[in-house]
C-alpha positions in Angstrom: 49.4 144.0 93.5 48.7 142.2 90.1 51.8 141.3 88.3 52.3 143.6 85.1 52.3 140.5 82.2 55.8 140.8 80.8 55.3 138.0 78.0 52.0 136.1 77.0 51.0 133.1 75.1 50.0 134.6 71.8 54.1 136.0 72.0 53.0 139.8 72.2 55.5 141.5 74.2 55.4 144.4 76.9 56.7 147.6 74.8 58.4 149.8 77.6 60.0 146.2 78.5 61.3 145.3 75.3 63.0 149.3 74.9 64.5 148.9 78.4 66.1 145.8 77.8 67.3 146.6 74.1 68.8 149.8 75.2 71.0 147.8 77.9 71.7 145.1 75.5 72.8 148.2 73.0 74.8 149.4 75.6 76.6 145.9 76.2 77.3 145.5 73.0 79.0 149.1 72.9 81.1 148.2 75.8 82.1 144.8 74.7 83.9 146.7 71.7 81.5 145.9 69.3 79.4 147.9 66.8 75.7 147.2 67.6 74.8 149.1 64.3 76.6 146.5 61.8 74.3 144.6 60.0 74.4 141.4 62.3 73.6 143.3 65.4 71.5 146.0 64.5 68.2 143.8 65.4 70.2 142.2 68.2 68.9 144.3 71.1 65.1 143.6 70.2 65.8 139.5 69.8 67.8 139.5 73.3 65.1 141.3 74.9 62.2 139.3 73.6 64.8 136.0 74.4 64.6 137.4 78.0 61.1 138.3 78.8 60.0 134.7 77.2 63.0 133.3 79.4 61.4 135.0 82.4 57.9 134.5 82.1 57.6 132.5 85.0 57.4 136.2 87.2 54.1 136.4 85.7 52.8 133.3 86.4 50.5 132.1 89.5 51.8 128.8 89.7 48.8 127.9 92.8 46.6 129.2 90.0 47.7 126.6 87.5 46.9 123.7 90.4 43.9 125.0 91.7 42.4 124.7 87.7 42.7 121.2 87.9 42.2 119.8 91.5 39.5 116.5 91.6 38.6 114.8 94.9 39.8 111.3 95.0 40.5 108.6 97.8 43.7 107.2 95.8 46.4 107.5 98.7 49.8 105.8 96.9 52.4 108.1 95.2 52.3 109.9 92.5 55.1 110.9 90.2 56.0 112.8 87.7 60.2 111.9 86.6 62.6 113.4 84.3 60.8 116.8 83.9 62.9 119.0 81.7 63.9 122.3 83.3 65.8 125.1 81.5 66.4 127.8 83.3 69.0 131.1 84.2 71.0 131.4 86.9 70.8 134.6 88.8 74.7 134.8 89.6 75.7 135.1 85.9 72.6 135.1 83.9 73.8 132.0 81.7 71.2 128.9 81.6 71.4 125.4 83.6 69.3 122.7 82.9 68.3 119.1 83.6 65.3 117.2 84.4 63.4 117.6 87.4 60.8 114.6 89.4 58.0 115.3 91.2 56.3 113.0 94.0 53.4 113.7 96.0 51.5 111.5 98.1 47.2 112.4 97.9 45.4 113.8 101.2 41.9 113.2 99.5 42.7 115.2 96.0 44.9 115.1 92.9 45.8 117.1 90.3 45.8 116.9 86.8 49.3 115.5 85.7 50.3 118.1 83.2 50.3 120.7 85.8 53.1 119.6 87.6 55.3 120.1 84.4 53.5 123.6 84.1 54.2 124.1 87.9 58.3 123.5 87.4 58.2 126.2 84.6 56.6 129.0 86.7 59.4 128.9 89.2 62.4 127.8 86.1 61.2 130.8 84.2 62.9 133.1 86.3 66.5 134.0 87.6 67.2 131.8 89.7 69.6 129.3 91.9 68.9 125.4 92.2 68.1 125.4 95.8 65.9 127.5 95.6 63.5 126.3 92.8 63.4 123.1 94.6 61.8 124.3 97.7 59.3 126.6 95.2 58.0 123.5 93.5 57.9 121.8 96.9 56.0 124.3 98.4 53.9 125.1 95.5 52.4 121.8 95.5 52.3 121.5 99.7 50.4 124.4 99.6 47.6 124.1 97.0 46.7 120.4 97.3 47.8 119.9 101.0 48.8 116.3 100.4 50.3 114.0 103.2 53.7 114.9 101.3 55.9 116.1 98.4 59.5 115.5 97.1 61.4 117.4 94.3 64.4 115.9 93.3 66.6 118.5 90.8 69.4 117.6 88.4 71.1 120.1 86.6 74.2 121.0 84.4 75.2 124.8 85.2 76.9 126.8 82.3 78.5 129.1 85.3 80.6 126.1 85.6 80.7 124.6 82.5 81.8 127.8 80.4 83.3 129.5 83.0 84.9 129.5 86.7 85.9 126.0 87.1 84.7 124.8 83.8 84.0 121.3 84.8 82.2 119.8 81.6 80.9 117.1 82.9 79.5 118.1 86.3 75.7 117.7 87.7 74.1 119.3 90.5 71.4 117.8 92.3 69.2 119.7 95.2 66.1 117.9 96.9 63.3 119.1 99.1 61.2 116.7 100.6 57.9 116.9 103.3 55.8 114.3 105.2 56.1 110.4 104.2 59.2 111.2 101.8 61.1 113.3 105.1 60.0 111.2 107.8 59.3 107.6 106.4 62.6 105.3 105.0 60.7 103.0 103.2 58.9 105.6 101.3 61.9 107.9 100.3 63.8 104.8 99.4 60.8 104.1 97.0 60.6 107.4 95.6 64.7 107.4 94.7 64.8 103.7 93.1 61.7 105.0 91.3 63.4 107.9 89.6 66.5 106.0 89.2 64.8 103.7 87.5 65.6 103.2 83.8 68.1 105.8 83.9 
């Protein structure tokens, strides 16, 4: 079934979406204890709503689509990399944002990609609720399966405002996840490559 586009370039929004997320924002608001028809939150339910379905656009996004648009034969065979990616995106626990930067290896099986689709690729799967481990393993996959390459690594590094506003409220913490296939998995020498390579400069 054909996702239902919730969100769209040109930044026209899904109607029925918009009313059913404005009427549970209106609803929050009312049980918070505030007065969603005062004059700084009467258009608050419509900006939260549009906030989300742009936040979540990723849902209707193909990110194998995206690859497949730009995939050229070529015998190069080294790795490529794409580092310090920026990801924002919401975690599906407590619907508050983390972000950080992600990098992106692969190593060619006969074809590449054009570069700016790896970036593109990252924010299908960030644009949506989501944990850390799991977006790692999207991107991974994502890539492993559209360009079948002799390998792929994802490195993620994130702040989490579920910890940094809340729970343990530990300002300065980072999370990292990786997810890693072929060469970077089985090979030393080429994971230790690909981590001094996105440690590099930083």
């Amino acid at each position: 079934m054909e996702d239902k586009a919730l969100f769209n370039e040109e930044h026209t929004y899904d109607a029925d979406s918009l009313e059913t997320i404005g009427e549970g924002v209106f609803r929050t608001l009312r049980a918070l204890g505030e007065d969603p028809n005062r004059e700084g939150l009467v258009k608050t339910p419509e900006r939260v709503a549009k906030a989300m379905l742009f936040l979540t656009q990723g849902y209707a996004q193909d990110a194998g689509q995206i690859l497949r648009s730009a995939v050229f034969e070529e015998s190069y065979d080294e790795m490529i990399l794409v580092k310090d990616i920026e990801i924002y995106s919401m975690c599906e626990h407590h619907m508050v944002p983390f972000f950080g930067k992600a990098h992106v290896a692969y190593i060619p099986n006969g074809r590449i990609v054009g570069l700016s689709k790896i970036p593109r690729v990252v924010d299908v799967f960030a644009r949506r609720l989501q944990v850390q481990e799991r977006l790692t393993i999207q991107i991974r996959d994502a890539i492993e399966e559209t360009l079948r390459p002799q390998g792929v690594a994802v490195v993620i590094e994130a702040t989490h405002l579920c910890m940094v506003m809340r729970g343990v409220q530990k300002q300065n913490s980072v999370t990292t996840t990786s997810s890693m296939s072929g060469p970077f998995l089985d090979n030393t020498h080429t994971r230790a490559e690909f981590m001094r390579l996105i440690n590099h400069g930083s």
